[in-house]
C-alpha positions in Angstrom: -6.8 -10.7 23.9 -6.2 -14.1 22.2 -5.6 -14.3 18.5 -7.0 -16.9 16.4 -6.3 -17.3 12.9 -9.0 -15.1 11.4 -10.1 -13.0 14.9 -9.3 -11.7 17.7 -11.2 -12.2 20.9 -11.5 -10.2 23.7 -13.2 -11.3 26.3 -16.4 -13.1 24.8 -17.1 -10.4 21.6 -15.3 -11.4 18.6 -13.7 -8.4 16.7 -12.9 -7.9 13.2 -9.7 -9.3 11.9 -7.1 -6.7 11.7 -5.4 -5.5 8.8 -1.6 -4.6 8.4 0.2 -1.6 6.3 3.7 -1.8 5.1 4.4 1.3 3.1 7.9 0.9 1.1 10.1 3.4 -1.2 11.4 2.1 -4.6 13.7 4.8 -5.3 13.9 7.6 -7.7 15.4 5.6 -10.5 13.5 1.7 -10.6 15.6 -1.0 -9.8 18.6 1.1 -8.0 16.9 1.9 -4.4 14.5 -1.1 -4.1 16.0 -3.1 -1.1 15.0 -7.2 -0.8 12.9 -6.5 2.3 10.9 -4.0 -0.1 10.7 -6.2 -2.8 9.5 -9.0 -0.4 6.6 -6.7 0.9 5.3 -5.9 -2.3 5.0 -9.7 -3.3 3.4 -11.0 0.0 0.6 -8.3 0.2 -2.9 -9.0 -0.6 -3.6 -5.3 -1.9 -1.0 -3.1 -3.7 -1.3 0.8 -3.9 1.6 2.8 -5.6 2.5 6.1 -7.2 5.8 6.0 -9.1 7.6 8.2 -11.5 8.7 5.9 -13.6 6.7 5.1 -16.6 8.4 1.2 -16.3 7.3 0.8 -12.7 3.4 0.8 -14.2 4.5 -2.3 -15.8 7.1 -3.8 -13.2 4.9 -3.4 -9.5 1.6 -5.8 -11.2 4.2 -8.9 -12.1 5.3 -8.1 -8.7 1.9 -8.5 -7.5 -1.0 -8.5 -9.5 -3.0 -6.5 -6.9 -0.9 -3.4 -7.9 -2.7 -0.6 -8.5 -1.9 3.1 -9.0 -3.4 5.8 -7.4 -2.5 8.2 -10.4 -6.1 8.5 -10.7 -6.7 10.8 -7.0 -4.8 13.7 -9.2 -7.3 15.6 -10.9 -6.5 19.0 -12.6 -7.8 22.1 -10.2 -8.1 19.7 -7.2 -5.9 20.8 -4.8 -2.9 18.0 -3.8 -3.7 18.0 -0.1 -7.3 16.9 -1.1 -5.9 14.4 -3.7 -3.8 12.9 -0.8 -6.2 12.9 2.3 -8.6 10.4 -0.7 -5.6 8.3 -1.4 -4.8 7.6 2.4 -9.0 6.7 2.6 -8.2 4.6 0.0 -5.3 2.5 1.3 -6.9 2.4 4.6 -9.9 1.1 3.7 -8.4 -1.9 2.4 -6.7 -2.1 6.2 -9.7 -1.7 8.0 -11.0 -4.8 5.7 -8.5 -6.9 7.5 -6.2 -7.1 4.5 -2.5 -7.0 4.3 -1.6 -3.7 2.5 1.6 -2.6 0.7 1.8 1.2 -0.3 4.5 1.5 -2.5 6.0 5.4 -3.4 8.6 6.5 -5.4 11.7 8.1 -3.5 11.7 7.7 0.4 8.5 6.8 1.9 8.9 9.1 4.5 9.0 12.0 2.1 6.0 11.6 0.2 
């Protein structure tokens, strides 16, 4: 494969850009856990998905990045979680599969949630 800036080739069809996910923890408490490497994700990504549970973090992750958007929304009372989750992964992955840089951002550990 050979990369150019905007595709990569293989062989003589062109294929779609790719995209890239970073997916970072900020920490139970905002501010305490976030690690410079986090912080620099956030910042350089061109789409920004988060849930936090802190109320400040809904002000704190747009000046970050003013792509920052919650997924709060996915939680609707009597849907089951599993079924919020599975539509917030679509979500973030869509924005992948566009090619675009993507930074999920979760409260706690990533790995956890």
């Amino acid at each position: 494969k050979v990369l150019d800036r905007d595709r990569v080739f293989d062989g003589e069809q062109p294929l779609p850009a790719k995209g890239r996910l970073t997916v970072v923890g900020i920490g139970i408490k905002l501010g305490s856990h976030l690690t410079v490497e986090a912080r620099e994700s956030i910042e350089a990504a061109e789409a920004v998905f988060f849930l936090a549970s802190d109320p400040v973090a809904y002000f704190w992750l747009p000046k970050l990045n003013k792509t920052a958007k919650s997924l709060h929304t996915y939680y609707k009372p009597g849907l089951d979680r599993a079924v919020s989750y599975e539509r917030m992964v679509e979500h973030v992955l869509d924005r992948v599969r566009q090619g675009k840089h993507v930074c999920m951002v979760s409260y706690g550990h990533p790995g956890v949630l």
